[in-house]
C-alpha positions as CSV (number, residue, x, y, z in Angstrom):
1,X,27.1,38.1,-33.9
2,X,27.6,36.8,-30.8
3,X,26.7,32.8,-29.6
4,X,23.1,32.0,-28.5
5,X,22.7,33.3,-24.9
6,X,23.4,31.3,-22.3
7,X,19.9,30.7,-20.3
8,X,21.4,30.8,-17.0
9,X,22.7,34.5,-17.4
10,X,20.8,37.2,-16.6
11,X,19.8,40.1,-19.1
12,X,22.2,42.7,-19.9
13,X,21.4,45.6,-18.1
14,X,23.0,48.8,-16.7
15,X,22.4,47.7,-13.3
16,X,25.0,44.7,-14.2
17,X,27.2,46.6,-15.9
18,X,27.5,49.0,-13.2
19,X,28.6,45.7,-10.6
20,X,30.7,44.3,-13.1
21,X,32.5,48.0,-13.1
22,X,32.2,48.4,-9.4
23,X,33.5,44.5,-8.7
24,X,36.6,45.3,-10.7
25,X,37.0,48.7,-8.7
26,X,36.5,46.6,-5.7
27,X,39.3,43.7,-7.0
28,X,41.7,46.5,-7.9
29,X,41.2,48.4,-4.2
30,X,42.2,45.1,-2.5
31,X,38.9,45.3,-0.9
32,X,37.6,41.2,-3.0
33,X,40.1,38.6,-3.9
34,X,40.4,38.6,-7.3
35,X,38.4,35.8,-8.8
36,X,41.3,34.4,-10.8
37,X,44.3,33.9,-8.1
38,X,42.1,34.8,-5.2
39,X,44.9,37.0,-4.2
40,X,44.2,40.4,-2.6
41,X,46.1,43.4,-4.3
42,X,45.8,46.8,-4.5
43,X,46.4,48.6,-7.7
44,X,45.1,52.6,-7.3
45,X,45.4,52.9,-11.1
46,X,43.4,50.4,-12.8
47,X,40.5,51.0,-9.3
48,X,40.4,54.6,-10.5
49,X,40.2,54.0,-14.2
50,X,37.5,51.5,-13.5
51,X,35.5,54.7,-10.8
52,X,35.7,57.0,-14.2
53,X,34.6,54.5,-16.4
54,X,31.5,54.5,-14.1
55,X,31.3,58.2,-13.9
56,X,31.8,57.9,-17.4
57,X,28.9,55.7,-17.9
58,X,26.7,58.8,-15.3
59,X,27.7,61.1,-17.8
60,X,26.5,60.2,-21.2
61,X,23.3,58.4,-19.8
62,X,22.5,61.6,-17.7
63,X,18.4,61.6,-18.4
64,X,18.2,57.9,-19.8
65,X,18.2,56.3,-16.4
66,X,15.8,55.2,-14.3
67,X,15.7,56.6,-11.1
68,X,16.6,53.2,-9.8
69,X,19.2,52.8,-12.1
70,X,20.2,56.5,-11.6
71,X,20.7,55.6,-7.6
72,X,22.3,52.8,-7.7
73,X,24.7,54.5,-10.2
74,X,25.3,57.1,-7.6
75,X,25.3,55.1,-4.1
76,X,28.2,52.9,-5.7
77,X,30.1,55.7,-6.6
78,X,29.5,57.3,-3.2
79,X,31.0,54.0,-1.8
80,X,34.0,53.7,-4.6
81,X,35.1,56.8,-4.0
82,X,35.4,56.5,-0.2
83,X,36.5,53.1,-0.3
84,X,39.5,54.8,-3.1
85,X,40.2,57.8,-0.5
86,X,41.0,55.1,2.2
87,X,43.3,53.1,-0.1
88,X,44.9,56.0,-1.0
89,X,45.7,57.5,2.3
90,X,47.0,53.7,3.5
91,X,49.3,53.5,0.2
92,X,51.2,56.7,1.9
């Protein structure tokens, strides 16, 4: 089991899942410094892994969502995938 939670963290919930999945797409499409080296790199392959992780995630919760949860699901992939289609046609 894991440690006592921390008090200062917020409740797991798919709403942060979804940012943490969508921060990591956003590290990986150069678009945030990464957090560690605050460097700015773009790596396609591990941004796109992290877009169908969350489409993924759309997938086998399809009808558990909120509608909230259901939107912000979608309006970050909306974004993701724009933001990918950019990177890609730049990396040419």
């Amino acid at each position: 089991m894991a440690e006592p939670p921390n008090n200062s963290l917020p409740s797991p919930s798919m709403e942060s899942l979804f940012y943490m999945l969508a921060t990591s797409a956003l590290v990986n499409l150069g678009e945030v410094p990464n957090p560690v080296d605050q460097q700015q790199k773009t790596d396609l392959a591990l941004a796109g892994h992290n877009i169908d992780t969350i489409i993924l995630l759309q997938e086998k919760t399809k009808g558990n969502l909120t509608p909230a949860e259901e939107r912000l699901c979608l309006e970050i992939l909306n974004e993701l995938r724009l933001k990918y289609a950019n990177a890609s046609r730049v990396k040419k």
